[in-house]
C-alpha positions in Angstrom: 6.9 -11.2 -22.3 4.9 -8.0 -21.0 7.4 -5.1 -19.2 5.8 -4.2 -15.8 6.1 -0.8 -14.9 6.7 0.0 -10.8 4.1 1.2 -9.1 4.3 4.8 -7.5 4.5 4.7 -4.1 3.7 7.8 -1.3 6.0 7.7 2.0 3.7 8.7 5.3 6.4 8.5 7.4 10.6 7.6 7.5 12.0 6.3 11.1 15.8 5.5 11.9 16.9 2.0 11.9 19.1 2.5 14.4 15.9 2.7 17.0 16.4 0.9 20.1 16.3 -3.2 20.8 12.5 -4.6 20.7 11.5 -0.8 19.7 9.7 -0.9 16.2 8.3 2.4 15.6 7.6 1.8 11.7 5.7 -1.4 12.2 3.3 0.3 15.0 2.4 3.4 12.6 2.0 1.1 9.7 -0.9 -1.0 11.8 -2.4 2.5 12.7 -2.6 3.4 9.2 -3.6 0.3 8.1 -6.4 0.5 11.2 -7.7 3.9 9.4 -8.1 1.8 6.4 -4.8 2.7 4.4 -2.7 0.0 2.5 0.5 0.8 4.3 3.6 -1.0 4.5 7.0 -0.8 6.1 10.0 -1.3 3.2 13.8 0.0 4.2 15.6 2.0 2.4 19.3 0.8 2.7 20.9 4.1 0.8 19.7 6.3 3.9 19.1 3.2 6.5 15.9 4.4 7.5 12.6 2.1 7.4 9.5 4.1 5.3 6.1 3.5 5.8 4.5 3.7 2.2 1.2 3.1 0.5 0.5 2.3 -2.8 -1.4 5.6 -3.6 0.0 7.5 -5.7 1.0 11.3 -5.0 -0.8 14.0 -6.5 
């Protein structure tokens, strides 16, 4: 069996989780990213409780 390596991931942007009822900030920058043609997508990060936006570009 072949060991996969993780991919690298660059965070555009980190919002609370806390954000209020019905409000989700992450999701609407992630489909404005992903409008301007970037692979984004929203993961959450449960040591800091804060949802990232990422894309699978690797920083430089």
């Amino acid at each position: 069996m072949a060991a996969t390596t993780p991919q690298a991931r660059t965070v555009l942007e980190q919002f609370p989780a806390g954000g209020p009822r019905d409000s989700w900030p992450a999701g609407k920058y992630t489909t404005a990213q992903r409008t301007q043609g970037a692979s984004a997508q929203v993961v959450m990060d449960l040591r800091t409780n804060q949802f990232l936006v990422v894309t699978g570009t690797i920083a430089q």
